[in-house]
N, C-alpha and C positions, 0 to 999 in steps of 0.2 A: 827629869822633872816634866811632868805631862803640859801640854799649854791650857792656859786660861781660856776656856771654853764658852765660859756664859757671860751674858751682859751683869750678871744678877751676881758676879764675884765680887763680892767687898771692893777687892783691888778696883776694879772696874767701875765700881759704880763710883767708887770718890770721885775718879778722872771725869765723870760726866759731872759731879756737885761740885766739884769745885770752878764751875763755869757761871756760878750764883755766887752774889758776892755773897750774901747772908750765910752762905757756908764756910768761904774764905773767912770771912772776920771769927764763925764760931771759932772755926777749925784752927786760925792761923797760919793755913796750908797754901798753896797755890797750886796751880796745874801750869807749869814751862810743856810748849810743843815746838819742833823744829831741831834738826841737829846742833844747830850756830845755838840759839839759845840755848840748851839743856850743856852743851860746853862749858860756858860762860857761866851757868850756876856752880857745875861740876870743879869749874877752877878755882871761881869764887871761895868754894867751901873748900877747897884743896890748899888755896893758901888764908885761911884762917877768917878769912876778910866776910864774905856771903855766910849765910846761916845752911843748915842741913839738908839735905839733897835726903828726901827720905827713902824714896823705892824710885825707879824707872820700870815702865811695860816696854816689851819691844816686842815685834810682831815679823816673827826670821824673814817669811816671804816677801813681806814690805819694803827692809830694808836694803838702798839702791848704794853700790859701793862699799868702800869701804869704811867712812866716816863713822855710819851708824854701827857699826859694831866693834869699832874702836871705842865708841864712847862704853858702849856696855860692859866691854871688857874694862875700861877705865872705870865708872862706877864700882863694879866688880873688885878690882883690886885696891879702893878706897872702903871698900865694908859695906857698900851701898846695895843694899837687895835689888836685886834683876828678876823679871817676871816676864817668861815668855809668852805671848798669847796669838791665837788666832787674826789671820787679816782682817776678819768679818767683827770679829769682838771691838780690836782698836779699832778699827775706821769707824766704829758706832759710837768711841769714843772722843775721836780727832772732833777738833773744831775743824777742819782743812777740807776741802772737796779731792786733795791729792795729796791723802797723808804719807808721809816718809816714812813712818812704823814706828816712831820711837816719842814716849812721852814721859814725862816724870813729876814728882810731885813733893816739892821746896816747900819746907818752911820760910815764911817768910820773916826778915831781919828785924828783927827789937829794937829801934832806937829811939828815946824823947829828947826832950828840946834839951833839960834838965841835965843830960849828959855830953850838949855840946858847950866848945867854947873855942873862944880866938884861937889856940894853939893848933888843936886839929881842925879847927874849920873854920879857917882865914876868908873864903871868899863864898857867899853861897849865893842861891835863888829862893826866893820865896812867892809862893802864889797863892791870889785871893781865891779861892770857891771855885778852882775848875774842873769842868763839865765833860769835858772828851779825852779818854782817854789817850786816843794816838797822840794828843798837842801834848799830854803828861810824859809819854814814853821820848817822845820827839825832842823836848826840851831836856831828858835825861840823858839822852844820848851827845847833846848839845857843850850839858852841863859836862860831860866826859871829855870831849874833844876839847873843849878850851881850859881843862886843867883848873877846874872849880872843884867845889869840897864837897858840894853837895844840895838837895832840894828839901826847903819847908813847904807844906800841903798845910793852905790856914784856910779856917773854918769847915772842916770837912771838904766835899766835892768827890771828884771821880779817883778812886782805888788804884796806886799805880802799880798793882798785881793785876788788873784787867789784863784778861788775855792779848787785847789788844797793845793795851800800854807794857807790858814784858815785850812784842814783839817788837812796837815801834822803839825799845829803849835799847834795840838791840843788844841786850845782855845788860847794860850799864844799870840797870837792877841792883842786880846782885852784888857790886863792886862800892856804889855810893849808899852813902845814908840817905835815908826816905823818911823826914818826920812827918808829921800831923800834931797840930797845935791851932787853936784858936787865937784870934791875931792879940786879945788882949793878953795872952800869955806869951805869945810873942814881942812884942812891943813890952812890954815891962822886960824880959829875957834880954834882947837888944841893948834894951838901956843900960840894964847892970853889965853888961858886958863892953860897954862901948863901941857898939857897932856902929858904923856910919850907913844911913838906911837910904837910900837910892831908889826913888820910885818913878814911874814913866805915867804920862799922862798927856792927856789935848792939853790941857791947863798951863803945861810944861814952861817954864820961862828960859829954860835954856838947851840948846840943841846938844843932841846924843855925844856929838864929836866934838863940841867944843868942852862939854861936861869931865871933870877930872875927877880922879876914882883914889881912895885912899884906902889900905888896910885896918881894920877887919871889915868887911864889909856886908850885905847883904841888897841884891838887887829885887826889888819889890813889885811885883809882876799884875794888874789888876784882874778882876775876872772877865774872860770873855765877852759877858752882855755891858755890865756896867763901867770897868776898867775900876779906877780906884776911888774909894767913897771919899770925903771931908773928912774925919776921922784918919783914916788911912795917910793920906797925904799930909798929911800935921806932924806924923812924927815923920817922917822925910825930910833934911838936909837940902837933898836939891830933888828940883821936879824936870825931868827930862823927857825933851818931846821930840819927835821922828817928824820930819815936815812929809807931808801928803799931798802930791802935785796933780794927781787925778781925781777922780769924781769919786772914789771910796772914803770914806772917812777912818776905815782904821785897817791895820793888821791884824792876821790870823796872830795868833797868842806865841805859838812856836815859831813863827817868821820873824816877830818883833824881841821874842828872847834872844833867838838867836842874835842879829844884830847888834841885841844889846852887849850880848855876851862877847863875841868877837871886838866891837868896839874897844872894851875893857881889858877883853888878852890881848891887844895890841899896845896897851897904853901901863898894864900890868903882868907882863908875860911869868908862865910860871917858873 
């Protein structure tokens, strides 16, 4: 099969649109770059769990070792269309200044609030309105490591398919659920369910470590600028606060999940 030669190849021009979200949301598509990530969806989808891994481009001269052409042969023998192309084509395509050669293009995972519940997903995260995607990828990665269920995205904000946030979540994407819900359908959702809702704030009347954590739960995250509104904090159980001994007044959003989170797998190990 000849290589992909132009920029102007269907194949090729997704890889570049799918770098706008407004294509991601038509499309439903993502653009994964890097061998570690494009694994991680590849397993993802391999064991049932991640959503479709639709084509990869690999570009032979590109790739360094033997990793990248494992994966393509691995794609390959999952049914997954492989599409060789020119260095000059993908690296026009890479987001990277030092592309690996190898990119592919994930649907991305189906899941609303409507289809969760205590049984599969006993302990989650939930965040107000946020803005950055690396703090979205960072805290999913977060939410992996300490054996959580998974992350709510409330009131819209930053897409955790940003290229960014695929990388910072190092894979953990493709593995956990991703919802998106506005908080009044979360907070009714919550209640019929009996979640106990745990939210962080200055306001906090009770410190991080002394605070105790009961199942099902949901840890309630504020947004970056505001942290959490009056409303927000009402339906909260308890308000838990991080004491601040220098001259900042708050933490980055992934410094303080994380914290949070760790606190709670030490006190609820999985």
């Amino acid at each position: 099969m000849p290589l992909l030669a132009s920029r102007n190849n269907p194949k090729i021009k997704l890889l570049r649109a799918l770098r706008r979200r407004k294509e991601r949301d038509s499309s439903g598509l993502c653009v994964v770059e890097g061998f570690f990530h494009i694994g991680e969806a590849l397993g993802a989808y391999a064991a049932g769990v991640g959503a479709a891994v639709e084509y990869l481009c690999y570009a032979p001269d590109l790739l360094a070792g033997d990793f990248g052409r494992v994966l393509v042969s691995q794609a390959e023998q999952q049914g997954i269309p492989t599409y060789a192309a020119t260095a000059e084509v993908l690296a026009a395509a890479s987001d990277k200044d030092n592309p690996q050669g190898l990119l592919a293009v994930v649907r991305q995972r189906q899941v609303d609030l409507a289809g969760l519940s205590p049984k599969e997903f006993p302990r989650g995260v939930a965040l107000v309105a946020p803005q950055d995607p690396g703090n979205v990828g960072t805290i999913l990665r977060t939410v992996d490591a300490t054996a959580m269920s998974g992350l709510i995205l409330l009131d819209a904000g930053v897409d955790p398919y940003h290229p960014t946030a695929i990388r910072a979540s190092m894979g953990a994407v493709f593995w956990l659920p991703v919802v998106g819900a506005s908080f009044p359908e979360f907070a009714e959702w919550a209640s019929v369910h009996g979640y106990h809702l745990y939210g962080t704030s200055t306001r906090g009347t009770i410190g991080y470590r002394a605070a105790r954590y009961a199942q099902p739960f949901i840890l309630l995250m504020g947004s970056e600028r505001e942290g959490l509104k009056v409303e927000q904090t009402a339906v909260c159980e308890q308000l838990i606060a991080m004491p601040m001994h220098g001259r900042v007044s708050s933490l980055n959003l992934a410094v303080a999940t994380g914290i949070m989170l760790y606190t709670i797998a030490e006190q609820l190990p999985a």
